[in-house]
C-alpha positions in Angstrom: 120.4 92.7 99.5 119.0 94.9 102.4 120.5 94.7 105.9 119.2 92.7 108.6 115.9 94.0 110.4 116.4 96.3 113.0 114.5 94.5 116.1 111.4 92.5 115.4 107.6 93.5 116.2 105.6 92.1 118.7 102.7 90.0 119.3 100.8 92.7 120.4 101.7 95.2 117.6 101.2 92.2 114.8 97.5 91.7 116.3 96.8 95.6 116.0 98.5 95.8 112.8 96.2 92.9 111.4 93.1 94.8 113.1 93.8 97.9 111.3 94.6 96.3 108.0 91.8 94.1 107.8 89.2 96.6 109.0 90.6 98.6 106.0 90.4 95.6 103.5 86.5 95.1 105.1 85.9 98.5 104.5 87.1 99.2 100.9 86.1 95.5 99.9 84.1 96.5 96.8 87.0 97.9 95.7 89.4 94.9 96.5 88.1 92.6 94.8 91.3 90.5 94.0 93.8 92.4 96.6 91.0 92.1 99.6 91.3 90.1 103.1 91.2 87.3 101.4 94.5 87.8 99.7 96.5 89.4 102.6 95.6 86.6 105.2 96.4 84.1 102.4 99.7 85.7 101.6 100.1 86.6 105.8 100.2 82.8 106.6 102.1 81.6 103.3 105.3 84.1 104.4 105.4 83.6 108.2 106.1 79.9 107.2 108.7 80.9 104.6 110.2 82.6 107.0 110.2 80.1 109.6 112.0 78.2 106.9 114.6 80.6 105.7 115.2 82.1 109.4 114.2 85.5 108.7 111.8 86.9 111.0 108.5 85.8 111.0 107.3 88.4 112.7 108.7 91.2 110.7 107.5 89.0 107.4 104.2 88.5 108.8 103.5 92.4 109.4 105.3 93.0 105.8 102.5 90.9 104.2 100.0 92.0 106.4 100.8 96.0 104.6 102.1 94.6 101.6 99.2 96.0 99.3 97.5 98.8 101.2 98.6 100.9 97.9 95.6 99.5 96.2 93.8 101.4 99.0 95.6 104.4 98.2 96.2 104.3 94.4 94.0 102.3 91.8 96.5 100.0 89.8 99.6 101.3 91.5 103.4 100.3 92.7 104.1 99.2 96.4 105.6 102.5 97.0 102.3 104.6 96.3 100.9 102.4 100.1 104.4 104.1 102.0 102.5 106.8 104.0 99.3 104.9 104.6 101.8 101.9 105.6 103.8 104.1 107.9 100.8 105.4 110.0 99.5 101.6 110.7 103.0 100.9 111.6 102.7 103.5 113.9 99.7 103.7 115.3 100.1 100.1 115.7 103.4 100.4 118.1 105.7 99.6 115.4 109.0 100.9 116.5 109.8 103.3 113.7 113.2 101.6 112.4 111.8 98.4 112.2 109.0 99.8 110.5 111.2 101.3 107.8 112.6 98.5 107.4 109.2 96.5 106.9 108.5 99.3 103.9 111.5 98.8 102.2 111.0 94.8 102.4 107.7 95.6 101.2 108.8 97.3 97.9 111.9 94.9 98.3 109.9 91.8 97.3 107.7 93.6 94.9 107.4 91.7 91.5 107.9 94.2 88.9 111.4 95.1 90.0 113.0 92.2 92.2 115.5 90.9 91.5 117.9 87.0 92.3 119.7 88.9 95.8 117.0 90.2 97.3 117.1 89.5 101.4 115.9 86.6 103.2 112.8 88.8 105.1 111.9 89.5 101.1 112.5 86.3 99.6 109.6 85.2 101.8 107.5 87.8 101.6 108.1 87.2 97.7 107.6 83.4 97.1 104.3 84.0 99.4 103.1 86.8 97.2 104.3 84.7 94.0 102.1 81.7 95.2 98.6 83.7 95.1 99.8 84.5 91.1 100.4 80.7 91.1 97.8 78.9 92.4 95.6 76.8 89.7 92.7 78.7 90.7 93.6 82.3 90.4 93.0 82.6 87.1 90.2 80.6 86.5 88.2 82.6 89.7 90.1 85.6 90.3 91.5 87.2 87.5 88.3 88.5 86.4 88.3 90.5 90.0 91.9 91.8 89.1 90.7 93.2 85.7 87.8 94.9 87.5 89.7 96.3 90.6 92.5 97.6 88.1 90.6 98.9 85.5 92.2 96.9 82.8 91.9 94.6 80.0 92.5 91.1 79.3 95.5 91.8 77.2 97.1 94.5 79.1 97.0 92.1 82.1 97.9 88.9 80.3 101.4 91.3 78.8 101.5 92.4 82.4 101.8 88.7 84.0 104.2 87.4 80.7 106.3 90.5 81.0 106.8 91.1 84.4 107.2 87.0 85.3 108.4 85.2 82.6 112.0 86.5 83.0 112.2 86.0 86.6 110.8 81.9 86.1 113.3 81.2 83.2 116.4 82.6 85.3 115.0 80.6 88.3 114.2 83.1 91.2 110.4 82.6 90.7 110.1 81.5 93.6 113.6 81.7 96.2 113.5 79.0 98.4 113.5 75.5 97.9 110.4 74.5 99.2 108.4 76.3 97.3 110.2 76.2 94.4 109.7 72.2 95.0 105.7 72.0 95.7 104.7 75.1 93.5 107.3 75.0 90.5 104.6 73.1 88.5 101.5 75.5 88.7 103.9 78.2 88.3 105.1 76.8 84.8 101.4 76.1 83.7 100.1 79.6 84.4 103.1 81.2 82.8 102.5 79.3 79.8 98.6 79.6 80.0 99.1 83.4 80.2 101.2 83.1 77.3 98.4 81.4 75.1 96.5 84.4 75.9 98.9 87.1 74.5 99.2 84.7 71.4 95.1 83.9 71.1 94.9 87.8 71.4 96.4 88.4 67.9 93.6 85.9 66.2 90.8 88.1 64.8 88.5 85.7 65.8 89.5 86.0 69.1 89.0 89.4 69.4 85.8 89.3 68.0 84.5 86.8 70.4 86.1 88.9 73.7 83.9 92.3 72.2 81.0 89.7 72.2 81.4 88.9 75.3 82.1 91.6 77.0 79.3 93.7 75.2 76.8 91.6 77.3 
């Protein structure tokens, strides 16, 4: 688990970082189709309130989320790490004081899917279950997961292995989601799209299937 944040940002510096990021988001939208403005307020608001709950700081969450995903900017289907330099100059430019905005970048790759893990810290736990909760919700993958596949550049089945293999583990331990709350209000969509993406690795291996997906997307 990292170390408590050094300091905390202010309301000034969260209101510029937010101007920055989302002038970005506006002006890279067609290729943000799933990781846009949209996604980073959503996820913005979700883990100030975690935080509020879990007593980490809000403000420090809130600016974490707020550069959480600028690597899609920088890197086309990439890791949180790939957004580090673009991250840091926002920070900066932003009046970020340059410890606490290390410490945002490692809370950013901290609460990263792919690789966190059950002790993550408190500013990442809520960062995480915010993040977690987009993946979650009963409408991403009926109206965004079709933008995901087009802003990645995948297919159906590399991201259906992606969600199953990278999640899966992580709900059955039970640090899906860290804090109580959500686990209590969102425990139930998470189960049903874990287990809807696992229909669609096994429908995958039906010929039929296949033939009706080259069909389709043929069109």
């Amino acid at each position: 688990m990292l170390d408590q944040e050094l300091g905390s940002v202010s309301d000034l510096a969260v209101d510029q970082v937010e101007r920055r990021v989302k002038r970005l988001c506006q002006r890279f939208a067609a290729n943000l189709p799933f990781h846009g403005w949209h996604h980073v307020h959503f996820v913005r608001t979700k883990a100030g309130a975690f935080a509020r709950a879990n007593g980490s700081d809000a403000a420090v969450v809130e600016t974490a989320a707020l550069v959480h995903d600028l690597n899609y900017i920088v890197e086309r289907n990439s890791d949180a790490a790939a957004g580090r330099d673009l991250r840091m100059r926002i920070l900066a430019k932003s009046g970020v004081d340059e410890a606490v905005a290390e410490s945002i970048d490692r809370i950013v790759v901290e609460a990263e899917m792919r690789t966190r893990h059950r002790d993550i810290s408190l500013a990442a736990q809520a960062l995480s279950d915010a993040d977690t909760l987009f993946k979650a919700l009963p409408v991403t993958p009926v109206v965004l997961a079709h933008r995901y596949l087009s802003e990645n550049g995948i297919t159906l089945a590399q991201l259906a292995h992606k969600i199953v293999g990278e999640q899966q583990g992580k709900h059955d331990e039970g640090f899906y989601f860290y804090s109580a709350e959500a686990k209590g209000m969102y425990s139930r969509w998470a189960t049903a799209n874990l287990e809807l993406w696992q229909c669609v690795v096994e429908s995958l291996d039906d010929p039929s299937v296949g033939e009706l997906l080259e069909a389709v997307q043929s069109r």
